[in-house]
N, C-alpha and C positions, 0 to 999 in steps of 0.2 A: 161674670167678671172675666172675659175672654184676654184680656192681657196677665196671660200666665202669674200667680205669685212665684216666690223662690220655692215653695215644695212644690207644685206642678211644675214648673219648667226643670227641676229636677227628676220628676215623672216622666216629660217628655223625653230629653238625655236618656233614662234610663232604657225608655222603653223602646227608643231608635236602635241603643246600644242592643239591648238584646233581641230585637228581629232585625237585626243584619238591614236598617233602612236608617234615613239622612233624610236631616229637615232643608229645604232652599233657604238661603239666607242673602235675601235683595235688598239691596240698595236704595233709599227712597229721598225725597230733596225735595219734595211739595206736597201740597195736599192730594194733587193727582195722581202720583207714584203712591202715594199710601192706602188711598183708595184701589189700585190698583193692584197694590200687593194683596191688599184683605181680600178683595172678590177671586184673585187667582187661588189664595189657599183655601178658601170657604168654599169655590167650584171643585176645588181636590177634595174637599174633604179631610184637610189633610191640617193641622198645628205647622208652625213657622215663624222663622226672623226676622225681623225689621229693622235693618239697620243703617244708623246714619254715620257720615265720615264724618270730618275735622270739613272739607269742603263744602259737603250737603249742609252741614250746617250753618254755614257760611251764608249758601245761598237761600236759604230758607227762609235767613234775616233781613234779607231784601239788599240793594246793591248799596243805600244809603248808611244804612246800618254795620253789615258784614260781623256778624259777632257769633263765631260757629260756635258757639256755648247756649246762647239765646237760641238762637237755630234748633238747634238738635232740643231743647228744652220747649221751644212751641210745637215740633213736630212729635214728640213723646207721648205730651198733652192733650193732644187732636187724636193720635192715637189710643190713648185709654178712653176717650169719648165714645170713637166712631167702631172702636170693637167689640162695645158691649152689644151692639146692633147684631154679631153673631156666632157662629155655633161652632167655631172654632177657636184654638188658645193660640195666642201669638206671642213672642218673645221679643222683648225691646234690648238691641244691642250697638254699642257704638263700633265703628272699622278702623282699622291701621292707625293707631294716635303712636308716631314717633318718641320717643324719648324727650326731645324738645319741647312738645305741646302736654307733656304729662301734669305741668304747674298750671298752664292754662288752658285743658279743656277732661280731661280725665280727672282729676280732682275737684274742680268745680261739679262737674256732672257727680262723682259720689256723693259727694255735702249736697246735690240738690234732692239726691234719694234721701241722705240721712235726714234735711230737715222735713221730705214728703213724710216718711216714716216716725218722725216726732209729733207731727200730726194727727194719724191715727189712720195715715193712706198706706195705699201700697205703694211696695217701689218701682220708681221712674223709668230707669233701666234695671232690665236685669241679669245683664253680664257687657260686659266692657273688654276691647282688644288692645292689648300695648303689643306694638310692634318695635322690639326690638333686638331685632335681628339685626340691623348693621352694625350694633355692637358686638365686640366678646363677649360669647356665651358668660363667662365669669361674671362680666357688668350687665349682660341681659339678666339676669339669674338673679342678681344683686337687689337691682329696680322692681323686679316679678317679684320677689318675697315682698317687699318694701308695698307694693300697689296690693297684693295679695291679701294680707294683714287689714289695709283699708275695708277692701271690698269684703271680707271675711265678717267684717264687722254689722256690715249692711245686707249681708244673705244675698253679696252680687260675685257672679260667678265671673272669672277673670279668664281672659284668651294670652296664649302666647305664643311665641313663634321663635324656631332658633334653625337657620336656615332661611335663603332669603328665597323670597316668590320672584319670579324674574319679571320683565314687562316692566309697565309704569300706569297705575290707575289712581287717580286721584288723592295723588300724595303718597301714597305707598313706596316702601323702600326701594322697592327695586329696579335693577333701570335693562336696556336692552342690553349694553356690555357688560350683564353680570357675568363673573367665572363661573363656568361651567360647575365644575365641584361645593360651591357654594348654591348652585342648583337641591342640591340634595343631604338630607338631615342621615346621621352616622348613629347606627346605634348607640356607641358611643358618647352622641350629643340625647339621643332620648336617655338614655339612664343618667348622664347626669342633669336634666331636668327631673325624671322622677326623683332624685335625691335632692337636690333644692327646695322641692315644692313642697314634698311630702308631708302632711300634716298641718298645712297651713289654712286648708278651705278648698273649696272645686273648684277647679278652673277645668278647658280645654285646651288642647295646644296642637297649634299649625305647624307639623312639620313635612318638610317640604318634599316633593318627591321628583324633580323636576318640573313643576306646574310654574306656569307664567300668566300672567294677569292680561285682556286683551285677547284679541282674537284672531288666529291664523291658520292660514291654508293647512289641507290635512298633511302629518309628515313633519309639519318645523318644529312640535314641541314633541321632544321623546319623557314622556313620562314613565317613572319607575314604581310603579305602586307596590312594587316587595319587595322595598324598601320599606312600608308602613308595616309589610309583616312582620317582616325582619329586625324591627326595634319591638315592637309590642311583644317579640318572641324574649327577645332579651331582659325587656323589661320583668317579665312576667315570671321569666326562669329563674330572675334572682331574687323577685319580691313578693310573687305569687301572685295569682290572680284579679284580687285586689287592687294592682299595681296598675293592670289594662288602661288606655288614655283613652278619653271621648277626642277622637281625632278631628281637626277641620280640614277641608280641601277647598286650597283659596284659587281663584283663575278658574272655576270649573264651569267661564263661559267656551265655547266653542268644542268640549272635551264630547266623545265620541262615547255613547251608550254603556256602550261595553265596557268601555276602562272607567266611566261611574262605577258600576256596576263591582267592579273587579275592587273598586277602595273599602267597600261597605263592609265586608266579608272583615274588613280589617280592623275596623272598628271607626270608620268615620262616621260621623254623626250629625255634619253640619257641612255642608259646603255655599260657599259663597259665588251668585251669581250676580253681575251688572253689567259688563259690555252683551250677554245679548238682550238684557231687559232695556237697555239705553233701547239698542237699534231695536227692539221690538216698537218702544214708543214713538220713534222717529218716523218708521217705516209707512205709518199708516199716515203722520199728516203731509208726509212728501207727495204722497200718493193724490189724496186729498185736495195739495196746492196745485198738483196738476191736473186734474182732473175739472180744479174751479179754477182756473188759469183767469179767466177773463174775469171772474165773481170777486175773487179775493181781492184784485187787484184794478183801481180805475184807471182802467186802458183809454187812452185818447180821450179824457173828458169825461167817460161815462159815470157812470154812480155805483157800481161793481155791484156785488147782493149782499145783503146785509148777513143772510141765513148762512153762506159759506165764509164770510170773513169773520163772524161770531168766534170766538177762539172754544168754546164751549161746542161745536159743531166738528171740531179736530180732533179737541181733548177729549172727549168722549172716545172718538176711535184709537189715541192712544191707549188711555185706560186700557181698552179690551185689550189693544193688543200685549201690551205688557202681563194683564194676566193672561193670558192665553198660553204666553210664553212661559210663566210660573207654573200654571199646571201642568204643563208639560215635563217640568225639571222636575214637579212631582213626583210624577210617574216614573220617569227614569231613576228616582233614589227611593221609589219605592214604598213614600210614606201616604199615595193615594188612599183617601177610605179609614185610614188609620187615627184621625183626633182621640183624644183620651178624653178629651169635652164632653161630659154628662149633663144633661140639662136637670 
């Protein structure tokens, strides 16, 4: 049963937490990104997340349809199928659900665990993110207890975020003119998320260190990673060990070896990658179309080849490369070789 229950994916979490390593957490939107994802972490060797936006799931339901609740709900499905096929655990998780879509796409998806689990299944997802950071922490805090309580009920671990991610990735709050200061989470705001939460169920929570979502030249994004230590220190000093947060680190496409590296130590546990899994998958059927320029395409009358305009003759090279690129964020967070997966 390679899609994690709620005590192994608590296993996982734990066990990231204390060897100082972080699971990839990609983004997926079709059958081929899912596929995708599973071959990159099964070639790491490595447990990981799969998760879908408000968007992916949108698209997932085809353009006729658009019902990113069905979406995320057939790609969940496909997923507990096609991973019982291997030898690593994966974690099903939804991305960035605004405050707005919490009535229409994060409570539906709990009641769709709660009614899997009256059946006698496992759960569907098993941890969910509200993003609500463009609120006051007060009213983010507010909602987080409120959705906490839900997911508590259903052994689904809940993400939150107080401090906004800069950039702009598929619906996510934040935009290129965020203020600077709002870049980065206050000790201040980490303890009082540990006093809201406390005792309510496990969650994770994204706080923010200047990371921005998107990809840019070396130099535009100055990230503060001790600032993760610097809350965890406080949190810690006043609640005790106990108290330590499974960190996420969201935007951690385009971020440089070392400053990975440098969050881990801190207690991050999950970071989120999608703009370079996008362009991983892109990259190779550009490649691809030029390379069949004349096959793909019937030039002047001809009858082009069937073998290169087969979309199955692309898709396959995205596939790889997407995982290619998965294993790769492996390694750089450390969880290569590491599955908890006992056969």
């Amino acid at each position: 049963m390679p899609v994690a229950t709620p005590a192994q994916y608590a296993q996982m979490l734990d066990a990231a937490q204390a060897g100082d390593y972080a699971y990839p957490a990609v983004n997926i939107t079709s059958l081929v990104t899912l596929n995708a994802a599973l071959k990159g972490f099964a070639d790491a060797k490595s447990d990981g997340i799969i998760q879908v936006s408000t968007g992916g799931g949108k698209f997932a339901s085809g353009i006729n349809v658009g019902d990113n609740v069905l979406g995320a709900i057939v790609l969940a499905e496909a997923c507990h199928r096609l991973a019982e096929r291997y030898d690593i655990f994966v974690a099903l998780h939804t991305d960035h659900c605004p405050p707005d879509a919490v009535d229409s796409f994060l409570k539906p998806l709990i009641q769709a665990t709660a009614d899997r689990r009256a059946e006698g299944k496992g759960n569907l997802f098993q941890s969910h993110m509200l993003d609500a950071s463009n609120l006051p922490l007060e009213e983010n805090m507010a909602l987080s207890k409120e959705l906490m309580k839900l997911c508590a009920e259903q052994e689904i671990i809940l993400e939150v975020e107080a401090g906004v991610v800069g950039g702009e990735e598929d619906g996510a709050s934040g935009s290129h003119d965020t203020p600077a200061d709002k870049l980065y989470t206050t000790p201040e705001d980490m303890l009082a998320v540990y006093e809201a939460l406390d005792g309510l169920g496990r969650y994770m929570f994204a706080a923010t260190f200047g990371n921005v979502h998107g990809h840019y030249k070396p130099g535009s994004v100055k990230l503060k990673p001790e600032i993760l230590k610097e809350g965890q220190a406080a949190v810690i000093k006043k609640f005790g060990e106990k108290a330590e947060f499974d960190l996420v680190f969201h935007g951690g496409s385009g971020t440089a070896k070392e400053e990975l590296e440098e969050t881990l130590a801190y207690g991050v546990v999950k970071m989120n990658i999608d703009t370079d899994t996008q362009y991983a998958f892109t990259r190779p059927i550009v490649g691809h179309m030029f390379e069949n320029y004349e096959g793909v395409l019937k030039v002047d009358g001809e009858v082009g080849n069937k073998k290169v305009y087969d979309p199955r003759s692309y898709l396959k090279k995205a596939e790889t490369g997407v995982a290619a690129r998965l294993t790769e964020a492996c390694e750089h967070l450390h969880s290569t070789g590491k599955t908890i997966f006992k056969k």
